[in-house]
C-alpha positions as CSV (number, residue, x, y, z in Angstrom):
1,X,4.5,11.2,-8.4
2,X,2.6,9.5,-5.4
3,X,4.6,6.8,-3.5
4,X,2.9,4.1,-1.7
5,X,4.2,1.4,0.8
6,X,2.4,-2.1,0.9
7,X,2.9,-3.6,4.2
8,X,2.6,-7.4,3.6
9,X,3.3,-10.6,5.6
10,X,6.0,-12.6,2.7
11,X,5.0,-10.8,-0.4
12,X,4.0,-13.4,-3.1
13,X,0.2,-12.3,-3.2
14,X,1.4,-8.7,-2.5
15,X,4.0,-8.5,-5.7
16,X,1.1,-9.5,-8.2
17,X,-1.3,-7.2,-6.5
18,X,1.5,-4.0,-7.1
19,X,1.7,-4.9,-10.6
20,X,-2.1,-4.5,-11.5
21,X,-2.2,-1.6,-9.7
22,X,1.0,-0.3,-11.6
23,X,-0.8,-1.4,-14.6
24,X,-4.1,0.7,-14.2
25,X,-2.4,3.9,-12.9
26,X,-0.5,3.6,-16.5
27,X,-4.0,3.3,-17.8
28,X,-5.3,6.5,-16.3
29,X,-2.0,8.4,-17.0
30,X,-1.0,8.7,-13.5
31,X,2.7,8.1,-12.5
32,X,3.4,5.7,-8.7
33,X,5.8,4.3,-7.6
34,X,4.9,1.2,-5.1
35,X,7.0,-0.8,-2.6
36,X,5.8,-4.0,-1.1
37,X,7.8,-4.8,2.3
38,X,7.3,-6.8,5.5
39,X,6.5,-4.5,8.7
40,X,9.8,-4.9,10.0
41,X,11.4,-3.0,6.8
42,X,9.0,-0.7,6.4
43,X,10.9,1.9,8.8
44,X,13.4,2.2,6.6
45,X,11.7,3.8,3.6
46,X,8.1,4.9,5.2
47,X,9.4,8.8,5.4
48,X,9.4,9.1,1.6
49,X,5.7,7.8,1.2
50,X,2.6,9.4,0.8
51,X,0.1,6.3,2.2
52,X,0.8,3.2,3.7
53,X,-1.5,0.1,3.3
54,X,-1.8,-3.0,5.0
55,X,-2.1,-6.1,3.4
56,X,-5.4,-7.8,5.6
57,X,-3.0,-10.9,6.8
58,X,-0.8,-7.7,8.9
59,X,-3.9,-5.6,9.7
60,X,-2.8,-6.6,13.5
61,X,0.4,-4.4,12.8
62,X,-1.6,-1.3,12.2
63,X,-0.8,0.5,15.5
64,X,3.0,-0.5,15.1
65,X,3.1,1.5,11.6
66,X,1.0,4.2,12.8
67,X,3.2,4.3,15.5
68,X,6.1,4.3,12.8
69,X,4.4,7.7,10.3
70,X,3.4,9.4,13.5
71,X,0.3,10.8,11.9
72,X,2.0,12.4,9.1
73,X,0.7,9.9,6.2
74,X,-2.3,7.6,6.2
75,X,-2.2,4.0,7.2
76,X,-4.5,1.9,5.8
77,X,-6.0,-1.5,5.7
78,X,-6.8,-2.8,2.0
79,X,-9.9,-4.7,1.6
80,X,-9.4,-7.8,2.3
81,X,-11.7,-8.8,-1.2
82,X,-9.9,-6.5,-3.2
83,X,-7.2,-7.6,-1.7
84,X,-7.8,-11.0,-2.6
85,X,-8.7,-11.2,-6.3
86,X,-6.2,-8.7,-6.8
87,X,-7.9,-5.5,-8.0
88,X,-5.4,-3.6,-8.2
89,X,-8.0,-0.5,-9.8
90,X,-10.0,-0.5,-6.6
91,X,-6.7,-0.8,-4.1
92,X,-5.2,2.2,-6.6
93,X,-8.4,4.4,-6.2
94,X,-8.3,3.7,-2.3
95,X,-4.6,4.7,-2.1
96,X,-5.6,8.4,-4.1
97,X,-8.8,9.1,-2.5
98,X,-6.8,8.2,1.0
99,X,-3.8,10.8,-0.1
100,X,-5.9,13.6,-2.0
């Protein structure tokens, strides 16, 4: 099972993005599990992911979490377009291309 970390800013936008991309990973059979926190929580869990992505409203706090996984995981920046209409496929497919 591949575990992902959303890094958002309050996570409204964030919490509907995580369900579409739950919903196409059931689609294609895969199992996730996905956690949407703010930056300053994301210490506290980041050592049992496998990718972290930054919502493009916290892309600013990208050396703080790279800082945080020390090279060990990616950290990424979701589109901001996918980002915004929610496409949870094209955020999900970024997340496995970014870990595999």
């Amino acid at each position: 099972m591949k575990k992902i970390l959303l890094v958002c800013a309050a996570g409204m936008s964030t919490s509907l993005l995580v369900t579409k991309m739950k919903a196409h990973a059931t689609s294609i059979g895969e199992e996730i599990e996905i956690e949407a926190l703010p930056v300053s929580e994301a210490s506290n869990v980041v050592d049992d992911m496998d990718i972290v992505m930054l919502g493009p409203q916290v892309r600013y706090q990208k050396p703080q979490v790279d800082e945080l996984v020390q090279g060990r995981i990616p950290v990424v920046v979701i589109d901001m377009k996918d980002y915004g209409m929610l496409n949870g496929k094209a955020v999900l497919e970024k997340a496995f291309a970014e870990i595999n």
